[in-house]
N, C-alpha and C positions, 0 to 999 in steps of 0.2 A: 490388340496387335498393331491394329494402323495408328494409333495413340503413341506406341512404345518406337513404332519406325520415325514417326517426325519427331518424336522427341532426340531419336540419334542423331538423326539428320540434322536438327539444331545446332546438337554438340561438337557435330563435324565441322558444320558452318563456322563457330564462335572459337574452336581449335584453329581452324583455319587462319581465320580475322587476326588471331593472336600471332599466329608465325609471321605474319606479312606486317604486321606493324610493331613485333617488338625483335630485336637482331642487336648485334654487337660484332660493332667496329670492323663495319663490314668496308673495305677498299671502293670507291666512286671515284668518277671524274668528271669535271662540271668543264662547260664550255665557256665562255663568255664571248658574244662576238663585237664587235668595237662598235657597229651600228646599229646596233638595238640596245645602248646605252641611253638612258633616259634625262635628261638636261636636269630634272626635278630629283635628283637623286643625289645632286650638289657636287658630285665628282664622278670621273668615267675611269677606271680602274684599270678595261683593258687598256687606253690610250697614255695612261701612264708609269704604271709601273713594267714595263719591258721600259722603255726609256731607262727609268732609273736605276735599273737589273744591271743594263747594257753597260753603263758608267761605271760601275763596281767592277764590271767584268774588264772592262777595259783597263782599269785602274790594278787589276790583278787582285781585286782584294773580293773576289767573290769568285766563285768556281763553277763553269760552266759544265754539266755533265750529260751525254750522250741521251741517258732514261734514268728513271725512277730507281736502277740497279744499283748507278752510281759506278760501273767499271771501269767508263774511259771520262777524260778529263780532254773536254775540248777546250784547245789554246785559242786566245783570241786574235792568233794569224790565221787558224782554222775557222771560226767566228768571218772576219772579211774575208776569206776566201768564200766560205757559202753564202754572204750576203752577195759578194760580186758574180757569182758566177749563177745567181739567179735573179738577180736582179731588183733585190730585195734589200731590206734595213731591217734589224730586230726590232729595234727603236721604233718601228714604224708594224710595230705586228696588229697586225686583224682578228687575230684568235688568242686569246687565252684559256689555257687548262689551268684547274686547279685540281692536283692530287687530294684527298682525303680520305678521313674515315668515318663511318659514322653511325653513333650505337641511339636504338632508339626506342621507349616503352610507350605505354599507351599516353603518357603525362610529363615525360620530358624526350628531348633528346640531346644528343652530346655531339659536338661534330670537332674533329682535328684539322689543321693544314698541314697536310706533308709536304709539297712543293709544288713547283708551276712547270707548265709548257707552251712554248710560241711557238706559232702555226701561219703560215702568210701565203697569198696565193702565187707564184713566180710565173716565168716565162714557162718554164713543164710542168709545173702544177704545184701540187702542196708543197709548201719546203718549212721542213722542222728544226728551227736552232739549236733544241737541246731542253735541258733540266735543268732548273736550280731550285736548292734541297732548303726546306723553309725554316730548318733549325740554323739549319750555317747562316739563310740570310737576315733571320731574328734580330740580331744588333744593331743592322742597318736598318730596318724596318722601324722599328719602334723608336728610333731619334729621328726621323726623317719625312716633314709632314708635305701630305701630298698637295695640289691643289684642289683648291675648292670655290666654286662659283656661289652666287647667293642665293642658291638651295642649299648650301651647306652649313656647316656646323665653323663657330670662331674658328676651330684647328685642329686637324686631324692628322694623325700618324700616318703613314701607310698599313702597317697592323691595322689600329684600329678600323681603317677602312676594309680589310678584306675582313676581320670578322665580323665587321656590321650587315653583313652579308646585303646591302640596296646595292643591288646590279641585278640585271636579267641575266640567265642562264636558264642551260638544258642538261639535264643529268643524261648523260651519253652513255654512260658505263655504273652499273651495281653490282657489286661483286664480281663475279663471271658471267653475266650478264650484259649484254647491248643493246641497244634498243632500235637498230635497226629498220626492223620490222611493226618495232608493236611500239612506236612513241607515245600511244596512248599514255600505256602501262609506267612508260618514265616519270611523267606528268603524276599520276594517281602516287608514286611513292615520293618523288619528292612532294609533294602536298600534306599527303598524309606525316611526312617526317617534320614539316616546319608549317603545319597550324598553326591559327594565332591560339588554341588551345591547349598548346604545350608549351613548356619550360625547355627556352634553347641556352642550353650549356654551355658558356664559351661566345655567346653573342655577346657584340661590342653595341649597348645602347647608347645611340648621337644623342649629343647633349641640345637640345633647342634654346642655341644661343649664335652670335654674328660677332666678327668681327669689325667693326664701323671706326672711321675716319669720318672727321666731319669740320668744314671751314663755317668759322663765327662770322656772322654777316651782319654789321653793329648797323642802326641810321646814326649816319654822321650832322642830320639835319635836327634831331635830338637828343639834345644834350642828356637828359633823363631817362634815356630806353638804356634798358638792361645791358644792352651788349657791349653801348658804347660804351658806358660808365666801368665795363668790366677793362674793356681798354683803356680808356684812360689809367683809370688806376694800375694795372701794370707796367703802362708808360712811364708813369711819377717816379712807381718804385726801380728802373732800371736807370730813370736818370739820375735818380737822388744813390742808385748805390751800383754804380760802372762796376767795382771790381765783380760782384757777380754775373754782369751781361759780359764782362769779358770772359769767364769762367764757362762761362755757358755759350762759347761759340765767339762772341763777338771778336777776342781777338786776332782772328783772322781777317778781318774786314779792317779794324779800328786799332790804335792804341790809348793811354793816358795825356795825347796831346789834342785827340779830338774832341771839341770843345762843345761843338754847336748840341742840338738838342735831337737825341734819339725817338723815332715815333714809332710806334708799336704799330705796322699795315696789313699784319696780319695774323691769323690764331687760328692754327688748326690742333683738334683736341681727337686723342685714339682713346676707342673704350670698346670694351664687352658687352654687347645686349645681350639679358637671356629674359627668355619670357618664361615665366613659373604656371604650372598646374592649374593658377588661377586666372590665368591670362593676363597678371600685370607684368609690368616690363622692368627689370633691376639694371642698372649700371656700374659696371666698373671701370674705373677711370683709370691707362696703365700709361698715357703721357701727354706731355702737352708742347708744340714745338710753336715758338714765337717767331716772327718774322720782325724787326726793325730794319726801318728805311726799305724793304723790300729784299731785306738778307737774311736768310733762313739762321738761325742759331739751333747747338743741339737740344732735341728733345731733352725736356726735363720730368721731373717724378709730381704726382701729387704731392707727396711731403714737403718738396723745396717750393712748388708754389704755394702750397700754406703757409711757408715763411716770410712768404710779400705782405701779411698780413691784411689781405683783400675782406671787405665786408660793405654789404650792398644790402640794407635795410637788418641789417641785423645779420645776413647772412654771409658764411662764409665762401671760397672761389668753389670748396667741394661744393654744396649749396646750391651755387648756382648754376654749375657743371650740370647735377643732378637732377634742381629742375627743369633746364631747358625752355624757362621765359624768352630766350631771345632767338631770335631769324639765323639759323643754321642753315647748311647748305651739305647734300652727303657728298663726299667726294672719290670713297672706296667701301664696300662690301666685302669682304671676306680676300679673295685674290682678284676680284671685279672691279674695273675702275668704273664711276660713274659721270653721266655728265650732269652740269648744270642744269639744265632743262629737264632731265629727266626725276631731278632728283624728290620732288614732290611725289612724281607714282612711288618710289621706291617706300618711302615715307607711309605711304597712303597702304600700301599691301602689308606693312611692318604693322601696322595698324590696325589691318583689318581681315587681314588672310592669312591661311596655313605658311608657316613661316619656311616648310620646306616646299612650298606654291610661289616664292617671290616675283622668279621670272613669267610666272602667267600673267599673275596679276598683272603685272606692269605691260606686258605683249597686249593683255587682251580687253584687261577690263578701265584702260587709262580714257 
């Protein structure tokens, strides 16, 4: 008899277990608050997209709505009026809501975005701007990438950023549910929803790749070091064939009566790093902007500088691009500009540390 009682009682337990972690498309609202965005997460979400919301709305090409009902349609004379009469910017919000839904089994779960809301703290307290409905703002979202520091990914959407889900938040709201009282219990269901044990539906995986700018730092004092030699020979080819450096920019600077001789002072090359599964590091090379006499000309393609026909012990300009024999210098990260001095840690953490760790590294371990 007390065999047949705990064996129900088991049954109750594991019916239980089952209701609270499997559900469907149940209505949440996630907080996000601006300062407990984490540097190492490559972009802060709350701090930009209300900016970007605000500009559409402004622009009339995105619709501001009262709540998640969708009744009233606030105007963006209505918009400045409640930013001035509290003393407050959208643009500048502290809080973001994200509406969803979200259905979930013991082995995946599914999550939707319905829409957002901004929350800011005023002169009398909380002041709410309103809703925008995440179908309507779709379009704009997904051609429009956000910033990204060098914890981040080459380039990210805004989409893709809100479903990558790297920000902190608090699940405020479960169904009819608040959690007021028992924040515990918020904690335990979003955990149990987005284990790394389950299959998340609709996550946007960041790609672990950079985008880098990088100035070529040739020794002028040797004649034979890689980098020079990679100058010189693009010097040759632009003075032996002007009509392409005027093609390529110089015309504004120069015409066909400029005689004297063009020098090549400087090389900055844009490319993609992404570092693969095995920890090597791949490049792609998306342009290359030359500098003569100290005048920027337009970026050009790796195809047209494979047309100078450059080779440097057998090897071609890609070649050499790719190995990276020569004194490089970084001078941008992703939306990061960097300095000179610093650019060796940045190098050194790309080298040696979690690539979404950059700015530690370099804070902590230089």
């Amino acid at each position: 008899m007390i065999k047949r009682r705990r064996s129900l009682l088991c049954l109750v337990l594991i019916l239980s277990g089952l209701r609270l972690s499997a559900y469907t498309e149940v209505p949440v609202l996630l907080h996000l608050d601006i300062s407990r965005q984490q540097d190492t997460f490559g972009f802060n979400l709350t701090a930009k997209l209300p900016g970007f919301f605000y500009n559409l709305i402004e622009q009339e090409q995105l619709t501001l709505w009262d709540s998640p009902k969708k009744k009233v349609k606030i105007s963006k004379e209505s918009l400045v009026a409640i930013e001035k009469g509290s003393g407050t910017e959208m643009s500048r919000t502290h809080h973001l809501f994200l509406y969803e839904l979200w259905s979930s089994t013991r082995n995946r779960t599914n999550f939707v975005v319905l829409g957002f809301g901004f929350v800011n703290e005023g002169k009398g307290g909380k002041v709410s701007y309103g809703y925008v409905d995440a179908q309507e703002a779709f379009p704009f979202l997904v051609k429009s990438l956000i910033e990204v520091n060098v914890n981040g990914p080459a380039k990210l959407n805004y989409w893709q950023a809100i479903t990558s889900r790297r920000y902190n938040y608090n699940l405020v709201q479960f169904g009819k549910k608040n959690f007021i009282s028992d924040s515990e219990k918020s904690f335990q269901i979003r955990d149990r929803a987005f284990n790394s044990k389950k299959e998340i539906i609709g996550q946007y995986q960041i790609p672990n790749n950079k985008n880098i700018l990088y100035i070529i730092d040739p020794d002028p004092n040797d004649s034979l070091e890689i980098g020079h030699v990679f100058f010189q020979q693009i010097q040759a080819f632009l003075n032996n064939n002007r009509e392409i450096l005027f093609n390529i920019g110089g015309s504004r600077y120069y015409d066909y009566r400029y005689r004297s001789e063009f020098v090549v002072t400087r090389i900055e090359v844009q490319e993609t790093w992404t570092k693969t599964p095995y920890g090597f590091v791949s490049y792609e090379i998306n342009g290359i902007t030359i500098f003569v006499n100290n005048k920027k000309l337009e970026p050009i393609s790796l195809d047209l500088l494979m047309g100078f026909g450059i080779l440097y012990q057998y090897k071609t300009a890609e070649d050499v691009l790719k190995d990276k024999k020569f004194n490089y210098v970084l001078n941008r990260m992703n939306n990061t500009l960097i300095s000179e001095t610093d650019s060796e840690k940045y190098l050194k953490a790309l080298a040696k540390y979690s690539w979404s760790q950059v700015s530690n590294y370099v804070k902590f371990f230089n």
